[in-house]
C-alpha positions as CSV (number, residue, x, y, z in Angstrom):
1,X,2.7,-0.8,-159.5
2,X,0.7,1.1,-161.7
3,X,1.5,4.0,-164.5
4,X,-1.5,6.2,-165.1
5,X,0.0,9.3,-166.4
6,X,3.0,9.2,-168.5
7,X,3.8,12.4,-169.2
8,X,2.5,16.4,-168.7
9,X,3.3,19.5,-170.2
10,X,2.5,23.1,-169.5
11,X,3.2,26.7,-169.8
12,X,2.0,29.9,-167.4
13,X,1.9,28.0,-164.4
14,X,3.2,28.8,-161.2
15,X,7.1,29.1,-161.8
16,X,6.2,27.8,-165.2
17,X,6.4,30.7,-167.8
18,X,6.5,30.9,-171.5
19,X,8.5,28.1,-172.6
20,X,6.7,25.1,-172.2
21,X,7.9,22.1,-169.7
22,X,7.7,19.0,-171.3
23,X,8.3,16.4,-168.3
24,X,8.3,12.8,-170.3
25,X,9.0,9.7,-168.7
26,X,7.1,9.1,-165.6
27,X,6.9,5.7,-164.2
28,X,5.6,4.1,-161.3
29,X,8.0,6.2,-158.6
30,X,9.3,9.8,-160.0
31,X,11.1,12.2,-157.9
32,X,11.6,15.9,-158.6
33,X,14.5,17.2,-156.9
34,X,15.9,20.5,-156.2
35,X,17.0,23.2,-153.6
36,X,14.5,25.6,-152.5
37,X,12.5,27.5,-153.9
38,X,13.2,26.0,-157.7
39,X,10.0,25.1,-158.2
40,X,9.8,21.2,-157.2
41,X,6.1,21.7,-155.9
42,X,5.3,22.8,-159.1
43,X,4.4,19.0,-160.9
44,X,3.2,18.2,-157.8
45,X,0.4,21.3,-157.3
46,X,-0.2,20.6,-161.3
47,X,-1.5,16.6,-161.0
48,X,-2.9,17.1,-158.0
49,X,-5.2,20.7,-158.8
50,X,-5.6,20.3,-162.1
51,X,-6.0,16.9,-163.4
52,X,-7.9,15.4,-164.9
53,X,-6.7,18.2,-167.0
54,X,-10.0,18.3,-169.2
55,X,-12.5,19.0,-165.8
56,X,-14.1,22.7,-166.4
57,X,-12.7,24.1,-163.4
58,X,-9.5,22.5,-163.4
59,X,-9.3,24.1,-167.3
60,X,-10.4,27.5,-166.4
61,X,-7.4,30.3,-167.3
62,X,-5.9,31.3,-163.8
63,X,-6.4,34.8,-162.5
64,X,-3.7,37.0,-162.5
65,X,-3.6,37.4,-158.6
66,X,-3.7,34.0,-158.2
67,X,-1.0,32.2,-156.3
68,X,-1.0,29.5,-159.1
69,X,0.1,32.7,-161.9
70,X,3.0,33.2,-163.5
71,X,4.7,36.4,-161.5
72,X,7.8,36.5,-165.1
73,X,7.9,39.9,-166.7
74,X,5.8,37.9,-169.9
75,X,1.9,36.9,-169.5
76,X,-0.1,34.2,-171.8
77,X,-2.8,31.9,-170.9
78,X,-2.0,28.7,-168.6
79,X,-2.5,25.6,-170.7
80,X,-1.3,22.1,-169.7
81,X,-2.0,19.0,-171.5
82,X,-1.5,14.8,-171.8
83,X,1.1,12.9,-173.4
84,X,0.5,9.6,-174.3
85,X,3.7,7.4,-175.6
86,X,3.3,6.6,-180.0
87,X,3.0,3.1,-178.9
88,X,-0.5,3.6,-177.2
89,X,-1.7,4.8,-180.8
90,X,0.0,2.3,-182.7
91,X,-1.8,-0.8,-180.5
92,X,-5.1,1.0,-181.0
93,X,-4.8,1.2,-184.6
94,X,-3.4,-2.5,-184.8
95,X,-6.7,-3.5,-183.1
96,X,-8.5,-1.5,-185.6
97,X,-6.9,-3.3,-188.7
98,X,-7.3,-6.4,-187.6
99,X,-8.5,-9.0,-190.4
100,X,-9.5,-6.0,-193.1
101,X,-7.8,-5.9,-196.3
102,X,-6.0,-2.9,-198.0
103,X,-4.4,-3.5,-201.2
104,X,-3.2,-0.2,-202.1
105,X,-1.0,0.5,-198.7
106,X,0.0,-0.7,-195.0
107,X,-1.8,1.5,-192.8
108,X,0.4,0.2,-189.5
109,X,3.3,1.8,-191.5
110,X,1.4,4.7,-193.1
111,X,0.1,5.4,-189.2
112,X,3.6,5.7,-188.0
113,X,4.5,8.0,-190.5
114,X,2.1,10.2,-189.5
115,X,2.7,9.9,-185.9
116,X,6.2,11.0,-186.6
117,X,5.1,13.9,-187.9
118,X,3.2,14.7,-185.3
119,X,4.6,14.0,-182.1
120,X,6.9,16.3,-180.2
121,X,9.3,14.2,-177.3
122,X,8.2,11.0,-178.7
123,X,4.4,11.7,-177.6
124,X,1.0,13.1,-178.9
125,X,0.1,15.9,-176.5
126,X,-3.6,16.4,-176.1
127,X,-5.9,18.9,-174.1
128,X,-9.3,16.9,-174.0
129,X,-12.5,16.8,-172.0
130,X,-13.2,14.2,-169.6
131,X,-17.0,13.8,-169.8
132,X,-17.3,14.0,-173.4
133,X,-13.5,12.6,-174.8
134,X,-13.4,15.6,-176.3
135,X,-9.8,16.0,-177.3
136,X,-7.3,19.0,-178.6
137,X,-3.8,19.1,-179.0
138,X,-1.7,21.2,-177.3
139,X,-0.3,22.8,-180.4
140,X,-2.4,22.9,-184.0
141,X,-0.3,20.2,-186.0
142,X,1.7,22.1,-189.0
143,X,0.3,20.0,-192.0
144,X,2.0,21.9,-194.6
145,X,2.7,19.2,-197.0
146,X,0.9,16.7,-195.6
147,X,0.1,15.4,-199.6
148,X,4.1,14.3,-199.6
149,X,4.2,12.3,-196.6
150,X,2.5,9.3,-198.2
151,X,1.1,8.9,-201.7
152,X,-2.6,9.7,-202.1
153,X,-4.0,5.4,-201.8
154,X,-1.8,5.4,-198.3
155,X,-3.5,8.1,-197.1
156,X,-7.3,6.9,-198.5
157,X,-6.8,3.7,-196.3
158,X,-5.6,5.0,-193.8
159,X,-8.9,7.6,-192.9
160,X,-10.3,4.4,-193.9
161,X,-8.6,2.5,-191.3
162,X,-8.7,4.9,-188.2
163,X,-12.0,6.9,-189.0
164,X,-14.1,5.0,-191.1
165,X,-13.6,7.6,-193.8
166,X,-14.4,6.8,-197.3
167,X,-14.5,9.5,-199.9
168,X,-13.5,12.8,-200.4
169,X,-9.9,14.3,-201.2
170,X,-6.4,13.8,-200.1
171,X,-7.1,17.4,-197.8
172,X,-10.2,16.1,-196.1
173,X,-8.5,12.2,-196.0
174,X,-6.0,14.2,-194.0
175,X,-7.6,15.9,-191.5
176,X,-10.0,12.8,-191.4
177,X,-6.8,11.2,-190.1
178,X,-5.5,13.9,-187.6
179,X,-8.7,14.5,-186.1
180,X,-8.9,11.2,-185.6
181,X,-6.0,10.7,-183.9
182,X,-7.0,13.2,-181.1
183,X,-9.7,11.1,-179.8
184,X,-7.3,7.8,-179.9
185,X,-5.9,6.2,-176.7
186,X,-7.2,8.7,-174.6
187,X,-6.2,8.2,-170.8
188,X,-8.4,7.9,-167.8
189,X,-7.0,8.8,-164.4
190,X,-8.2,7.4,-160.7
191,X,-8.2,10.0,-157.8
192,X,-5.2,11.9,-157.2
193,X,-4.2,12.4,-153.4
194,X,-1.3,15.0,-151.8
195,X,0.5,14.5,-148.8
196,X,1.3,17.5,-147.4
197,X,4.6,18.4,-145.7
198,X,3.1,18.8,-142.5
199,X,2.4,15.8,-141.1
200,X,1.0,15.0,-137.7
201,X,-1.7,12.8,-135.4
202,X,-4.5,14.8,-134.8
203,X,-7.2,14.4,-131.7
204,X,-9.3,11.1,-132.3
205,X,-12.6,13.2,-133.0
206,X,-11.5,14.7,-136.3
207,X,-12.5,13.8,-140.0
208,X,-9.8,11.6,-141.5
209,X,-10.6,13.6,-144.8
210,X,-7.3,15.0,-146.1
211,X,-3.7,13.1,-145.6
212,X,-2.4,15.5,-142.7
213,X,-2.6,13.5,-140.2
214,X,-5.9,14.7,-139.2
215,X,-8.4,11.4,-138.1
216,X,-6.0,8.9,-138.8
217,X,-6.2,7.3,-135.5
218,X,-9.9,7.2,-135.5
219,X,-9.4,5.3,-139.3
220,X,-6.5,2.6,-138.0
221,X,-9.0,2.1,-135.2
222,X,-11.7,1.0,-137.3
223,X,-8.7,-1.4,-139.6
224,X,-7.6,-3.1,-136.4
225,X,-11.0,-4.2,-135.5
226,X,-13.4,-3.9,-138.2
227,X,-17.0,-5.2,-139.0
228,X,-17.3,-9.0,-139.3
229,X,-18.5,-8.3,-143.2
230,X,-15.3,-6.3,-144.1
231,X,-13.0,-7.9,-141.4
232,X,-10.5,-10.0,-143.7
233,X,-10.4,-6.3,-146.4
234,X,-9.6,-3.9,-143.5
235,X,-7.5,-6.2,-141.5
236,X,-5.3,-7.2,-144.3
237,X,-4.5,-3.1,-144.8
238,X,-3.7,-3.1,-141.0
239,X,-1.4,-6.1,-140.9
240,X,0.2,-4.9,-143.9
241,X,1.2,-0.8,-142.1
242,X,2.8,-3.4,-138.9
243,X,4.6,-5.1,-141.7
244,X,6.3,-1.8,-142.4
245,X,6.6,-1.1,-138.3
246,X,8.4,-4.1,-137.8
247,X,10.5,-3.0,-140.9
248,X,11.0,0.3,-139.9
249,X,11.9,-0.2,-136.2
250,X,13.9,-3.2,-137.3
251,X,11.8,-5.1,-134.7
252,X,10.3,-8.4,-135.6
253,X,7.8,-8.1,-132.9
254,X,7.1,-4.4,-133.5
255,X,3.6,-3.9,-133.5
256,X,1.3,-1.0,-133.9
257,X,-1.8,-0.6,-131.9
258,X,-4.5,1.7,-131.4
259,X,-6.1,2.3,-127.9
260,X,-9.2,2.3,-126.5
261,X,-9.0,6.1,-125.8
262,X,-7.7,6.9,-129.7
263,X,-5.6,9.4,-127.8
264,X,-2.1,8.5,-129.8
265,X,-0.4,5.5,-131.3
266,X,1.1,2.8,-129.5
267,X,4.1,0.8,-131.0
268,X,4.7,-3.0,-128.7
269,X,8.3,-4.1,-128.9
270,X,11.0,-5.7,-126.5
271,X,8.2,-6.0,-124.3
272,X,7.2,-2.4,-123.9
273,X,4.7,-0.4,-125.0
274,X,5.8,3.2,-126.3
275,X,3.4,6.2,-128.2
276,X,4.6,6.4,-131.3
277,X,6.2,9.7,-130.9
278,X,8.4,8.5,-128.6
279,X,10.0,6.6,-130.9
280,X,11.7,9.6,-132.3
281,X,10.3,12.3,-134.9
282,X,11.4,10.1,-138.1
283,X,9.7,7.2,-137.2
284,X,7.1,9.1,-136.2
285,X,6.9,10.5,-139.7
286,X,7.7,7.5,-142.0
287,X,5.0,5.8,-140.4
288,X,2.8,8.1,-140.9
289,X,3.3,8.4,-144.8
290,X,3.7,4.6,-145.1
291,X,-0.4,4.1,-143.5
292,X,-1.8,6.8,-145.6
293,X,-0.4,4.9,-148.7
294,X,-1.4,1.6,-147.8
295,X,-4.6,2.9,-146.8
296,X,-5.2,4.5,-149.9
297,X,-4.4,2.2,-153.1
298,X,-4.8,2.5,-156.6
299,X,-4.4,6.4,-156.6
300,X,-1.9,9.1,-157.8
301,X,-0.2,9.8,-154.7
302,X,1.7,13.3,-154.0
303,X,3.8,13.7,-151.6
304,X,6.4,16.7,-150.5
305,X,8.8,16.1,-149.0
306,X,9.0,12.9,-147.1
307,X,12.7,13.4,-146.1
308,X,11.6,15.6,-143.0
309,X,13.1,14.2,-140.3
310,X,14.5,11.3,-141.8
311,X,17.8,9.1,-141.7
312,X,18.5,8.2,-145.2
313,X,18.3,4.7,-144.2
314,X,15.0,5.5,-143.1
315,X,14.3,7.6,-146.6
316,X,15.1,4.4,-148.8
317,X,13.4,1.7,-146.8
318,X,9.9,3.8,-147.2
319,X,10.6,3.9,-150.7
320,X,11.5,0.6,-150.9
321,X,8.0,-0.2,-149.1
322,X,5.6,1.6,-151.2
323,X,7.3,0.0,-154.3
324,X,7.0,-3.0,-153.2
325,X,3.9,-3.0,-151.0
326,X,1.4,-0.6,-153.0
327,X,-0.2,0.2,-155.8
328,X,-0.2,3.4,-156.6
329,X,1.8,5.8,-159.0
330,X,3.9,8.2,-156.9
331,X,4.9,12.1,-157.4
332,X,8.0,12.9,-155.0
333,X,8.9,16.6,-154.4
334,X,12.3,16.6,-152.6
335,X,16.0,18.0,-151.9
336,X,17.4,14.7,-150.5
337,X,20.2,13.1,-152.4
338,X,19.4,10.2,-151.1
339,X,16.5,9.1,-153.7
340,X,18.7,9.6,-156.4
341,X,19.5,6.2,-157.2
342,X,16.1,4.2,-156.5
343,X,15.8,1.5,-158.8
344,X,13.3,1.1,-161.3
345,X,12.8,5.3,-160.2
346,X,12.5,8.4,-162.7
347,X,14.1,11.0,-161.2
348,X,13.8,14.9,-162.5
349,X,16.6,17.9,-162.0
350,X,14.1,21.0,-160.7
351,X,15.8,24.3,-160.9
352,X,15.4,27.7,-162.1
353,X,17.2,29.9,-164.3
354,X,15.8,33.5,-162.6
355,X,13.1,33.8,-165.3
356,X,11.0,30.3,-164.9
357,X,11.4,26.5,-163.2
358,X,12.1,24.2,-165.4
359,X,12.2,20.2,-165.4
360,X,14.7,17.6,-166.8
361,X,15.1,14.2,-166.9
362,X,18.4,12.8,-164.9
363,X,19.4,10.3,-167.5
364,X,23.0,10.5,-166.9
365,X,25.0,10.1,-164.3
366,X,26.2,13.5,-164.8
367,X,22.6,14.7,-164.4
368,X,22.5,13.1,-161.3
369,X,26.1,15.0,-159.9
370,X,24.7,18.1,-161.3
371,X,21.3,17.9,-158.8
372,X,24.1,17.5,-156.1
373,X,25.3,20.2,-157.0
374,X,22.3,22.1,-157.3
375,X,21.8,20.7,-153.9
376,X,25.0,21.9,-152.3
377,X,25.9,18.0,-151.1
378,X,29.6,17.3,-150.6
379,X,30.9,13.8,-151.8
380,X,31.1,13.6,-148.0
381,X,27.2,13.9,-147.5
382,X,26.6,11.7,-149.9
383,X,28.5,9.0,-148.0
384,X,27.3,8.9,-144.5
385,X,24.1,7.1,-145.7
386,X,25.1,3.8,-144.9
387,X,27.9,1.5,-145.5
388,X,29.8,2.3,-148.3
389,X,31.6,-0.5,-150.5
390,X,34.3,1.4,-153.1
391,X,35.1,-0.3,-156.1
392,X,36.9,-0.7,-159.6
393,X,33.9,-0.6,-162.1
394,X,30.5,-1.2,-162.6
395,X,31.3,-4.8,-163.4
396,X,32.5,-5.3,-159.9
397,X,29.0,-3.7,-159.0
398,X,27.1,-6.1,-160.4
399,X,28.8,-9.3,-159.4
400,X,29.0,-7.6,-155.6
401,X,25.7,-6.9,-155.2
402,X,25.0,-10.5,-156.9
403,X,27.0,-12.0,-154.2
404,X,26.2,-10.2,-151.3
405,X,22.4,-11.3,-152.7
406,X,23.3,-14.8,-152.3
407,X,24.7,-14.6,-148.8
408,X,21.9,-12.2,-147.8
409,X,18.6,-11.3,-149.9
410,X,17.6,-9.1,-147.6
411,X,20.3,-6.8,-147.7
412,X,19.2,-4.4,-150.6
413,X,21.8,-2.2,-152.6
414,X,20.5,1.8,-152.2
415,X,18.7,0.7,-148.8
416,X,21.5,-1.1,-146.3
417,X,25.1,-0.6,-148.6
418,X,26.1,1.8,-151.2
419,X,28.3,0.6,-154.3
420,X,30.6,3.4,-155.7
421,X,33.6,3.8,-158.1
422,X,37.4,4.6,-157.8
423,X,38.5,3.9,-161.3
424,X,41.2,1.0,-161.0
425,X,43.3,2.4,-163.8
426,X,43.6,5.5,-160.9
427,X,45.2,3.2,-158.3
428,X,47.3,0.8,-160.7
429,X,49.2,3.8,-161.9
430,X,50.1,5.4,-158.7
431,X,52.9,5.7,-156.6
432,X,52.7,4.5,-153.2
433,X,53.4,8.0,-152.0
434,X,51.0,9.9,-154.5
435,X,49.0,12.4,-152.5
436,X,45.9,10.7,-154.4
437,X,46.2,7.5,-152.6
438,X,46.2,9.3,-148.9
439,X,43.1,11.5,-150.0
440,X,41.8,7.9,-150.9
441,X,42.8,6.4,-147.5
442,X,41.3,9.3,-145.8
443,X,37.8,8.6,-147.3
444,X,37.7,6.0,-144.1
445,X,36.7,9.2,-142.1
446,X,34.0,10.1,-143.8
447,X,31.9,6.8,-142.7
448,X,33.7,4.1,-141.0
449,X,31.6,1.5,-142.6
450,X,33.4,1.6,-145.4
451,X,35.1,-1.5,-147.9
452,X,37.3,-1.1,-150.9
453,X,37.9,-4.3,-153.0
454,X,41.2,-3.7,-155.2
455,X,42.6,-5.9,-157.9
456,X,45.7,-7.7,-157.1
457,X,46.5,-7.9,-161.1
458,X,49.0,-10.5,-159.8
459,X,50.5,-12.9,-162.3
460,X,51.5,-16.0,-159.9
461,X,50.9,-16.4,-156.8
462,X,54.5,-15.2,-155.4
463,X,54.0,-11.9,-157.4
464,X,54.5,-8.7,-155.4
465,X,51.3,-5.9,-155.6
466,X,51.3,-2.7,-156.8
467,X,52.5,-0.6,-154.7
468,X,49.9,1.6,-154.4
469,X,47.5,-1.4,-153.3
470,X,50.0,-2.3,-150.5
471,X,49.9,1.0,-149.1
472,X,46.3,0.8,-149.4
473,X,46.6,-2.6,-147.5
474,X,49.1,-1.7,-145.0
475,X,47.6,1.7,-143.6
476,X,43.7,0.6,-143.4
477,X,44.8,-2.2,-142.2
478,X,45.4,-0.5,-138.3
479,X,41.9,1.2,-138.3
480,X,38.0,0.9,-139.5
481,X,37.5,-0.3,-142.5
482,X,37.6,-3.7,-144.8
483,X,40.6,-3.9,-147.7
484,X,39.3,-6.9,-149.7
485,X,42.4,-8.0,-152.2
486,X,41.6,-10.2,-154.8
487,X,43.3,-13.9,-154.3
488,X,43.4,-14.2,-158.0
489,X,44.6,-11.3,-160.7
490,X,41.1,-9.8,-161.0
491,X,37.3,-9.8,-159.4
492,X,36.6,-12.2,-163.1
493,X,39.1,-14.7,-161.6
494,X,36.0,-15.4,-158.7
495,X,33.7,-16.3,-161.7
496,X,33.3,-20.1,-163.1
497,X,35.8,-19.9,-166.3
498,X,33.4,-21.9,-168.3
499,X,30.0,-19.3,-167.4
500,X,31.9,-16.4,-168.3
501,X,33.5,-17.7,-171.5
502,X,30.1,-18.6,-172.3
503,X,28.5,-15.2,-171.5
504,X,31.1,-13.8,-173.8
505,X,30.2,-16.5,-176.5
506,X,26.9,-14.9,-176.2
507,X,27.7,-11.2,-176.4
508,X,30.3,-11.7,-179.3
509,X,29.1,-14.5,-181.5
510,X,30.8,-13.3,-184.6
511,X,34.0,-12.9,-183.1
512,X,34.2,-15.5,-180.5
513,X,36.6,-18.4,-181.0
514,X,37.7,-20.2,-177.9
515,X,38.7,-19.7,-174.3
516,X,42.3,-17.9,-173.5
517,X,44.1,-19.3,-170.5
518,X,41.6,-19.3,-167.7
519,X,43.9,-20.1,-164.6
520,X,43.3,-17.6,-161.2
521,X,45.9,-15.6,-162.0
522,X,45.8,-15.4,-166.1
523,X,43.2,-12.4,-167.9
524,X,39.9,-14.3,-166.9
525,X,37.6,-12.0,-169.7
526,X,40.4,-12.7,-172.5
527,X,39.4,-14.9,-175.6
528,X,40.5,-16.2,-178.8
529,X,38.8,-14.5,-181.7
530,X,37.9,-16.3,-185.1
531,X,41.0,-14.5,-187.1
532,X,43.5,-15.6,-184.4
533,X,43.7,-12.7,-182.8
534,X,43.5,-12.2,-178.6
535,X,40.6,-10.1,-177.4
536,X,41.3,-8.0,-174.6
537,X,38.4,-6.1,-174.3
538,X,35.4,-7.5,-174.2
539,X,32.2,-6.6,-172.8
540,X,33.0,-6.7,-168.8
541,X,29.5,-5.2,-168.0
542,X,27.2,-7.4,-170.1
543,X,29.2,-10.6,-169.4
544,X,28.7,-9.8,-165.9
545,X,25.1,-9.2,-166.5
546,X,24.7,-12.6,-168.4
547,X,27.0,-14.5,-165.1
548,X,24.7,-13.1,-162.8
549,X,21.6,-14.1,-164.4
550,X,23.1,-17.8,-162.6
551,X,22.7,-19.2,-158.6
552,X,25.8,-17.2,-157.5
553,X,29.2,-20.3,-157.2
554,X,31.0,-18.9,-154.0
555,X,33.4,-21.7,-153.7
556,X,36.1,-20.0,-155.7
557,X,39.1,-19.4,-154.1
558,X,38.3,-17.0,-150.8
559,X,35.0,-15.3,-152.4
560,X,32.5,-17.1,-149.9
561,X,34.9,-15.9,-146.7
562,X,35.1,-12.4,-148.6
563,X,31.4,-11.8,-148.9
564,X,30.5,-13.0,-145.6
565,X,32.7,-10.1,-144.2
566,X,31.2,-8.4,-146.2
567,X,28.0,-9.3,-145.6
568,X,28.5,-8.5,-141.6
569,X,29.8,-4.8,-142.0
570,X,26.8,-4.2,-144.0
571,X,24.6,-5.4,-140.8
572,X,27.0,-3.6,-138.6
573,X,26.4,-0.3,-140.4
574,X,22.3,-0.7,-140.3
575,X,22.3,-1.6,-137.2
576,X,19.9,-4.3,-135.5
């Protein structure tokens, strides 16, 4: 999937006021999330109404009437501009370089000192004119003392090397250089579409000119059976939307087809032959948003709010889709929680503080609990996605989903199972009859499809567990839910000794000596260190990382029988 535009800024628009929104970041999926009325339609209405950003009409100042003012007790001029990553520069100016000789200075480095000065959020932010590359920034660079950030031979090859300046003094070397860097790596955008959130099939004799639904059947009409010339182009598009039907309804024979009277969809399974919207309203709907994208590719694609009327299950397997299946860069307005965790996603906290919206990366995991917040989920909301696996650490993440990958590539972690945390050190420290580990026990009645994996931490095999664990064991043992205990001392006991002594060769070279004891029940992640020393914490995480990077080995001990039961509580939970 593409990345056409990187990153936006922009003051005295909409819910944006007076302090400017720098929104950094983007990548090929980016979802803005927030409860109503923060202002998540706000990047949205901005990429899709006014860029290309340097268009005449889409830089005109906005009317104060206008629903796209600023309403804030404080009034300025709307303004909105590019930002394009230091890197872009840097590649152009290496290109530029190439093969010429400068004896006094190293432009590359004399370039990224000057880019340091003037970037703001790691980026050069630019207002510029489309037809003519005619290029501002959004703030006039402060060049006070320009003279001292190089000595006055750097800066003579360096207009040299980006301007083709010769000549004149140190001042005009200078603004040689900074105008020149305006015009540099300057971005060109394909057509930006919106999805509204008002989605729905419209009669077969409309124009299939906006992506409301309107003329859509009339459009997969001419895709299903399309002109000799352009048959294998169209009919690729067509078979690729039942690709997604047979996905969606979890029906391999699923197949969409459009009538002779263009009246309504018509889904073939088990069979039958159903309209569409019989199929239920959420089907209806993901359907509908999956064939506008495929239809249209290569575009910057809005869309509000596709959770309307959507499972979660349903939310991530769209996403999943257009990641995998398009090519397009995507702009997601939404209040589900249920994007949060999208891989290779950037996701934005939208909210407002009573006197403007405003935008910011969720980096951390606490950024993420704070949109839930914002949101009004409950831990409990959060868990009725799908099936739910609890356990220790993110180590035991990454070796579970690893696993559960090996049994079953299909099943994806976000789409059909969720991973989450209980802290071990919680649960080892516990009493059996701590009011902690029957709130924990009770988590089974928030979603039934539910696993916790616990460490035995057992020394021998005749060792006694914790007694927390048992109780764990003992009372989830009468009802739903899977308690998988570890047959050796810890989840690293299911991992080849001599792979993960090797992956923590790797990650501690200069401390690494030798193997500790690597029996099922001994400290699998120990390990000698040089000055004689035991090492007992070493990096769980990126040795787990490096194991995993290996064909999963599930003949260790119970792990194959484990993951298998696993494997078919997932399947239960997402159904057929």
């Amino acid at each position: 999937m593409p990345i056409y535009l990187q990153a936006i800024a922009a003051k005295f628009y909409r819910g944006i006021g007076p302090e400017p929104q720098y929104i950094t970041g983007f990548s090929e999926m980016n979802f803005f999330i927030g409860p109503n009325n923060a202002g998540k339609s706000v990047v949205l209405n901005l990429i899709h109404d006014r860029l290309p950003f340097g268009e005449k009409e889409n830089n005109a100042n906005i009317e104060p009437n206008s629903a796209e003012a600023y309403r804030g007790t404080e009034s300025g001029l709307f303004s909105v501009a590019v930002g394009s990553p230091l890197s872009e520069f840097e590649n152009v100016v290496e290109d530029k370089i190439k093969g010429e000789y400068f004896p006094n200075s190293n432009p590359t480095e004399s370039f990224a000192t000057v880019l340091e000065k003037l970037n703001s959020k790691g980026h050069i932010w630019r207002k510029y004119s489309v037809p003519n590359q005619n290029a501002e920034y959004f703030h006039t660079p402060n060049l006070e003392g320009a003279e001292n950030w190089m000595g006055k031979y750097a800066w003579a090859d360096l207009a040299n090397a980006v301007d083709g300046y010769r000549g004149g003094n140190t001042s005009n070397q200078i603004k040689s250089v900074v105008d020149a860097i305006k015009r540099l790596a300057i971005p060109t955008f394909p057509k930006c579409l919106k999805i509204l959130a008002k989605r729905k099939l419209g009669p077969k004799d409309e124009t299939f000119d906006d992506l409301s639904g309107k003329g859509l059947i009339n459009h997969l009409a001419a895709i299903q059976n399309p002109d000799h010339f352009e048959y294998a182009e169209k009919r690729k598009v067509f078979d690729q939307i039942n690709e997604f039907v047979r996905a969606v309804t979890g029906k391999p024979d699923a197949r969409l087809d459009v009538p002779d009277n263009k009246k309504d969809l018509l889904i073939h399974m088990d069979n039958k032959v159903l309209p569409l919207d019989s199929l239920g309203t959420g089907i209806h709907e993901v359907i509908l948003i999956a064939a506008f994208c495929t239809i249209h590719q290569h575009k910057i694609m809005c869309i509000e709010e596709p959770e309307i009327h959507l499972h979660p299950v349903l939310q991530r397997k769209l996403i999943r889709y257009l990641q995998d299946k398009t090519e397009n860069q995507y702009f997601i307005a939404t209040h589900s929680a249920a994007f949060i965790d999208t891989p290779n996603a950037s996701v934005y906290r939208v909210w407002n503080d009573s006197v403007q919206t405003r935008v910011s990366p969720a980096l951390r995991r606490g950024d993420k609990r704070q949109i839930c917040d914002d949101l009004g989920y409950k831990a409990s909301d959060i868990m009725q996605a799908n099936a739910v696996i609890w356990v220790e650490g993110p180590s035991d993440r990454i070796y579970i989903r690893h696993w559960i990958n090996a049994v079953d590539p299909s099943l994806i972690e976000g789409v059909h199972y969720s991973i989450l945390f209980y802290g071990g050190a919680l649960i080892k420290h516990l009493s059996a009859d701590d009011a902690a580990i029957a709130d924990f026990i009770k988590l089974r009645e928030l979603n039934r499809n539910f696993a916790v994996v616990l460490d035995s931490d057992k020394e021998s095999p005749r060792a006694k567990l914790k007694p927390a664990s048992a109780r764990i064991r003992d009372e989830m043992a009468t009802g739903p839910g899977i308690v998988w205990i570890t047959k050796g001392r810890e989840i690293e006991n299911y991992v080849n000794p001599e792979e993960l002594q090797t992956a923590l060769q790797s990650i501690h070279p200069i401390i690494y000596q030798a193997p500790s004891a690597v029996g099922p029940y001994d400290h699998a992640f120990y390990f000698m260190r040089k000055d004689g020393k035991m090492e007992i914490k070493g990096d769980k995480v990126g040795a787990a990382l490096k194991v995993c990077e290996q064909p999963a080995d599930l003949s260790i001990l119970d792990l194959k029988a484990q993951i298998i039961i696993l494997v078919a509580m997932i399947k239960a939970a997402n159904g057929p």
